[in-house]
C-alpha positions, 0 to 999 in steps of 0.5 A: 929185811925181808922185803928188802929182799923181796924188793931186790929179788927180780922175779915176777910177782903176781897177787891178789890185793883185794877184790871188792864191789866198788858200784852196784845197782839194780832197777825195777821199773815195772815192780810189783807188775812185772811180776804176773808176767810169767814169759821168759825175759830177753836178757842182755849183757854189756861187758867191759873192763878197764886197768889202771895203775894205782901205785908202783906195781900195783893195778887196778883192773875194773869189770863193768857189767850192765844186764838189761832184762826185758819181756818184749818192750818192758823192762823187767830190770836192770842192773850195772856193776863194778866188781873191782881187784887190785893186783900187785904186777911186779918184774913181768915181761911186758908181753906177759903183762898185758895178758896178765892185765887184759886176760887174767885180771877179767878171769879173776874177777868174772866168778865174783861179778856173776856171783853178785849178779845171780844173788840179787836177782834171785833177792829181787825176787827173780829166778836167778840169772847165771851169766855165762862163761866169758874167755877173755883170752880170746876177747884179747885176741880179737882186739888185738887183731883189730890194732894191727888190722887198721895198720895192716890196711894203711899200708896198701 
């Protein structure tokens, strides 16, 4: 009876369903040599981030990190991730589903994506890498202003 009304009830929802690593992989191509170089590595971050809609109401927001490390042309390793939430967005205004989607998701699942990632690098045998803070609110922002700038030039 209660989740019927819950149901009925019109206001927003937001919550965490679960947070999880669904791919994680780590190469080192280089291993046991790599390990006399003592120089400090050029470490490279790829990151993005899809969502999509499992169920009424409930999200699936994917954040796919690639850190690359190289000491000048040799690879020290490489690592690719998915750190994966499933949310539940009920009753949101559609202006605030999409930072909801597109800021807050990222910003939930970021933390734990850099956890993993600072864990096995320092269990590889690495001095641990700790990725910086990524704002994702600004990076909604930027691709917002490429959507409308197309539009804005077309019209010209």
């Amino acid at each position: 009876m209660s989740d019927q009304n819950t149901a009925n009830n019109n206001q927003p929802v937001f919550s965490i369903d679960k947070i999880y690593v669904k791919d994680l992989s780590m190469e080192l191509p280089n291993a046991p040599k790599i390990f006399l170089n003592r120089e400090q590595p050029n470490i490279e971050l790829n990151l993005s981030f899809n969502s999509e809609k499992i169920d009424e109401g409930i999200y699936q927001t994917v954040l796919h990190a690639v850190i690359n490390a190289k000491i000048g042309t040799e690879q020290m390793f490489l690592i690719e991730i998915d750190q994966v939430g499933i949310f539940q967005m009920r009753n949101i205004p559609e202006d605030q589903f999409e930072i909801l989607n597109n800021v807050e998701c990222p910003n939930i699942l970021f933390p734990y994506l850099r956890e993993a990632v600072t864990d096995l690098t320092n269990r590889a045998g690495f001095a641990p890498v700790i990725l910086a803070p990524v704002n994702f609110a600004y990076l909604y922002q930027q691709k917002q202003q490429a959507q409308v700038a197309p539009a804005t030039n077309t019209i010209n």
